[in-house]
C-alpha positions in Angstrom: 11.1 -3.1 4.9 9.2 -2.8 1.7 9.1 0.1 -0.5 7.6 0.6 -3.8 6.7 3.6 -6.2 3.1 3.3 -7.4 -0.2 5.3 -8.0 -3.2 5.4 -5.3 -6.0 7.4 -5.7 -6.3 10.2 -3.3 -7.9 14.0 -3.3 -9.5 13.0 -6.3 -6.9 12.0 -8.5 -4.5 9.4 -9.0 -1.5 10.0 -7.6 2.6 9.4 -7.9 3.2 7.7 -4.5 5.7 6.0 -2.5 4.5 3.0 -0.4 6.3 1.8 2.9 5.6 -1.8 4.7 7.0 -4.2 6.5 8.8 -2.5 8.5 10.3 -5.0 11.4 13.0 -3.9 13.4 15.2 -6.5 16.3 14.0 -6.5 19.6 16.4 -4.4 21.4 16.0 -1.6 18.3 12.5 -1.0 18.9 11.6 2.4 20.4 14.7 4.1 19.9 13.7 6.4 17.3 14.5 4.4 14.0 10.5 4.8 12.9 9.9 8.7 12.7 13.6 8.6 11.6 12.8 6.2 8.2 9.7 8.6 7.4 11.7 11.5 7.5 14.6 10.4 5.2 11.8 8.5 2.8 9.7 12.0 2.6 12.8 13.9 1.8 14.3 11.6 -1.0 10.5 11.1 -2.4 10.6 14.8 -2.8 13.5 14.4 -5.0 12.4 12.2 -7.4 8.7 14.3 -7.6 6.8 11.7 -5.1 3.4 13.4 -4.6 2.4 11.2 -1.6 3.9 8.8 1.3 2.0 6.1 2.1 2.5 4.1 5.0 0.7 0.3 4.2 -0.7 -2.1 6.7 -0.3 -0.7 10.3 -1.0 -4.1 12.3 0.8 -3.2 16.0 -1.3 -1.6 18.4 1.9 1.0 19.3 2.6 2.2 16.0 -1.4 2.8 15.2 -1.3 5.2 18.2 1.9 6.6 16.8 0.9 7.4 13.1 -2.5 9.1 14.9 -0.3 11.3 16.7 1.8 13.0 13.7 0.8 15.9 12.3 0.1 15.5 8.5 -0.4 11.3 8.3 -4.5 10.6 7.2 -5.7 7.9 8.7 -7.4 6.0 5.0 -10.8 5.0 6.6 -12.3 2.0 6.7 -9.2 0.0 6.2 -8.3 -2.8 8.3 -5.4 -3.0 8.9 -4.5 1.0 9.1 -3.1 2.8 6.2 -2.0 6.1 6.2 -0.9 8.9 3.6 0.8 12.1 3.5 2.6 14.9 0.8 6.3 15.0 1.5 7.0 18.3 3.2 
């Protein structure tokens, strides 16, 4: 997994953000949960440290496309190949 704390600009301003990728996990790990579970624990210690936005970077496998479209609050960025999405911490 990648993370970084940088600026993107979004709803018309540049913003303090925290950007995931490459996110892998082993084989037998996958679909257990670990996914949902990382974006929770990253929104709530990026609301710590004043994060304004998540942003989850280069969203290349089919399943977790479908997945990020179904949470409430991730904006799918259009017309970016592969998917990027963004949210404010709750």
């Amino acid at each position: 997994m990648y993370l970084r704390r940088g600026f993107h600009y979004v709803d018309d301003g540049v913003r303090n953000c925290l950007d995931i990728a490459n996110i892998e996990a082993p084989e037998g790990k996958r679909g257990k949960g670990g996914f949902p579970m990382m974006l929770m624990i990253a929104a709530a210690e990026a609301k710590k440290v004043h994060i304004e936005y998540l942003f989850v970077e280069s969203v290349i496998i089919e399943s977790l496309v479908e997945f990020m479209r179904r949470q409430d609050g991730w904006v799918e960025k259009p017309g970016i190949n592969p998917s990027f999405y963004y949210r404010i911490p709750d």
